[in-house]
N, C-alpha and C positions, 0 to 999 in steps of 0.2 A: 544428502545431509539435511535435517531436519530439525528444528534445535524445539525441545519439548516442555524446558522451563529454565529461569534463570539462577543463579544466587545473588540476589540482588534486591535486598528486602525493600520494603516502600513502609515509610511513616502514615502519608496520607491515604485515605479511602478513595480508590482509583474511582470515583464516580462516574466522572465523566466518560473514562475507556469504558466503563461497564453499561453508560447509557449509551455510546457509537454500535455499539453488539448489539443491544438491544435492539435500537432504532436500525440500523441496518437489515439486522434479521427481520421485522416486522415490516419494511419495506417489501424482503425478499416473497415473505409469507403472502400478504395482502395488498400490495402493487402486480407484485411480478406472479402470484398467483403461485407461488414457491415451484416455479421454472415450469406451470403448466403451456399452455398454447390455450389460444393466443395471445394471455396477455403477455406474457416472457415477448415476444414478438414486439409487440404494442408499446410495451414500457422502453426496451431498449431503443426502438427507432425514435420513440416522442421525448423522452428521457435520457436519452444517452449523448454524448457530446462528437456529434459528426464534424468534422473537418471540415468538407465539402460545404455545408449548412453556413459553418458558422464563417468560415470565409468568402463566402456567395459564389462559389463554384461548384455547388449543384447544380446539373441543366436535364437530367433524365428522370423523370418518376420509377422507381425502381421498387422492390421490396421482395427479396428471395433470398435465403438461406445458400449460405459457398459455405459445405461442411462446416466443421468450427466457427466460420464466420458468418455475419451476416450485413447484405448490403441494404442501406436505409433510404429512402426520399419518399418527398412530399414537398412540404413547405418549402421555401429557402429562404426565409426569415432567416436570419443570426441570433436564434435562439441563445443566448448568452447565458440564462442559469442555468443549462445546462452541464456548464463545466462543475456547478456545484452538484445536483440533482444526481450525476453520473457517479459520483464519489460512493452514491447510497445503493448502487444497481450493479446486479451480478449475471452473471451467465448461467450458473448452475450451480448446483449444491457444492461440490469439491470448490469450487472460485471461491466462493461464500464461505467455509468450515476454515479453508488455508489461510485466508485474507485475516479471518476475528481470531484466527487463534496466534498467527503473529502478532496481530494488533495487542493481543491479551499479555503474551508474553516480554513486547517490549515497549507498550504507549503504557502501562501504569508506572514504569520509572520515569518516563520523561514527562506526562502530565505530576508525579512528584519532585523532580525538579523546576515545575514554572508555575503550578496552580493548576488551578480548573478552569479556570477565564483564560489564562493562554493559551491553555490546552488546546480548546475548542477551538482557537483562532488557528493555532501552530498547525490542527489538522487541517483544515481547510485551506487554509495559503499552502501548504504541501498538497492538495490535491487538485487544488486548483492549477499552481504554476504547474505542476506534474505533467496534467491532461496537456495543456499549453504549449508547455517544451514536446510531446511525442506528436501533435499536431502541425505544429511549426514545420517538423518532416516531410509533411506529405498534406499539403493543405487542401488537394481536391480529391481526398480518400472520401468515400462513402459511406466506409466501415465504420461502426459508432463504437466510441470507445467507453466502456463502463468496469467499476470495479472499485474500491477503496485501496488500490494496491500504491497506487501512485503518493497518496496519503500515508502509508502505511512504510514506503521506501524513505518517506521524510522522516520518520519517525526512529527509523532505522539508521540513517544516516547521523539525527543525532545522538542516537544511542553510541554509534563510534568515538561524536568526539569526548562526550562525557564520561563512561564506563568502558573504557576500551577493552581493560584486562577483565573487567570481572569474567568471570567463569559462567559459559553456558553450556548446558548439557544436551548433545544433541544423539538422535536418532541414525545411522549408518548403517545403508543399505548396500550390501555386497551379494550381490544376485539372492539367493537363496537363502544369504545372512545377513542377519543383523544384529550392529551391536550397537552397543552404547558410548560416549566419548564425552568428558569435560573439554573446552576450550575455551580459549580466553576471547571475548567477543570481538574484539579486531581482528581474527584469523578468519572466525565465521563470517563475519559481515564483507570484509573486504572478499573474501572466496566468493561470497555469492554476487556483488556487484560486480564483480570478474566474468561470471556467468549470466550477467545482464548484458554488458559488453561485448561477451561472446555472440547472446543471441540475437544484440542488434545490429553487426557486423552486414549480415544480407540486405536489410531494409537501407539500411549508409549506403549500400554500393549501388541500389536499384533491382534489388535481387526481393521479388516475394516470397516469403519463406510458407506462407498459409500457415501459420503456428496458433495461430489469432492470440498470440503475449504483447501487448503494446511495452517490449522492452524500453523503448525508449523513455515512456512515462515511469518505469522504473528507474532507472540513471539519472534522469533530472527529479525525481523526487529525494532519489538520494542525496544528490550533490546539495540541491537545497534544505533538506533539511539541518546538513552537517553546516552548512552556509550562515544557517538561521537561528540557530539553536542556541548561539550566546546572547541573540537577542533578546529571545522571548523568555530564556533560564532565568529566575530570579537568584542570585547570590546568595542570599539567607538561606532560600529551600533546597540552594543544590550543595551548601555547607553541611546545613543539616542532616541531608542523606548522603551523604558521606563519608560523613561522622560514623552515624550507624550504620553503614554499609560495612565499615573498617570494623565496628564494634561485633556486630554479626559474625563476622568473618574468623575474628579472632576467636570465637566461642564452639567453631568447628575443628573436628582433625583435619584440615588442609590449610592451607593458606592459597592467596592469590599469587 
């Protein structure tokens, strides 16, 4: 399930969601070397938010590639902006394309519900607490955790509690076929955090799955975002858009 774009128009000019793509993508481009070697390597160990590090339970200098995953040391500083810097760092193109194109489809409503100064704040406290909460798990992991998805789950979470019903149209993949599906965003959203759930079931019990998904920063980004989201909403802006959200609505052959 794939969801490809919303009905959910936006008054304001999503700036800000369109400068996170931006500035993300030109991290991926000209930091990570758009996932050549060795800076891809270099960026996510010195860059990316290790566990082990930042809780001083690193004690082996390490640095080797476990398929999908990759083990990090050096320093054992508590590099602590990390947790920020990681929010901007990808693994590879597909982590990179899926991250901005959710981000695209559902942070220019929620930066239209709070501003563009919340926005920017809203993403970062979700990607922060995110990395936080799946680190908490496993505090003398070496694996570095990178990605905006953590960020991207907050955003998600409070797209639930704002727009539950609006309609999104997603992608459905049945082996060899695919179709197309409207759904009302509380089916897709909650289905998918069901399957964050799912996948972090092994890592809870002590089980390594090698998936390298840091599900768990998916879960707590979600939780907080949905958590967070009446905070940072302003009133006026989330009246407004759904004012015309209703008005939109009405001007199609469907309804909600």
């Amino acid at each position: 399930m794939f969801p490809y774009k919303d009905d959910n128009p936006t008054l304001l000019t999503p700036v800000v969601t369109l400068g996170i793509i931006a500035v993300t993508s030109l991290v991926w481009l000209f930091v990570q070397g758009g996932g050549s070697e060795p800076r891809l390597t270099e960026s996510v160990c010195q860059l990316g938010a290790i566990p082990a590090r930042l809780f001083g339970n690193l004690v082996q200098p390490v640095l080797t590639p476990r398929g999908p995953l990759m083990v990090c040391a050096g320093s054992a500083d508590a590099a602590w902006h990390t947790l920020v810097s990681s929010v901007f760092l990808h693994a590879g193109w597909l982590h990179l394309i899926g991250n901005m194109w959710f981000l695209w489809i559902f942070g220019n409503n929620i930066e239209d519900a709070m501003g563009h100064g919340r926005f920017v704040a809203f993403y970062l406290v979700c990607g922060v607490l995110a990395a936080l909460g799946h680190m908490l798990t496993d505090q003398a992991s070496p694996l570095p955790l990178v990605g905006a998805s953590g960020a991207i789950s907050g955003i998600m979470g409070a797209y639930l509690v704002l727009y539950p019903k609006v309609r999104v149209h997603v992608l459905i993949f049945l082996g060899f076929f695919v179709t197309t599906v409207r759904l009302p965003a509380y089916f897709m959203l909650i289905f998918w955090a069901v399957l964050q759930l799912a996948g972090s079931l092994p890592a809870l019990v002590g089980v390594e799955s090698g998936g390298g998904v840091a599900f768990m920063a998916h879960i707590a980004g979600f939780v907080i975002g949905a958590l967070l989201i009446k905070l940072f909403a302003k009133p006026d802006l989330l009246a407004a858009t759904r004012r015309y959200s209703a008005v939109f609505s009405s001007r199609q052959p469907w309804r909600y």
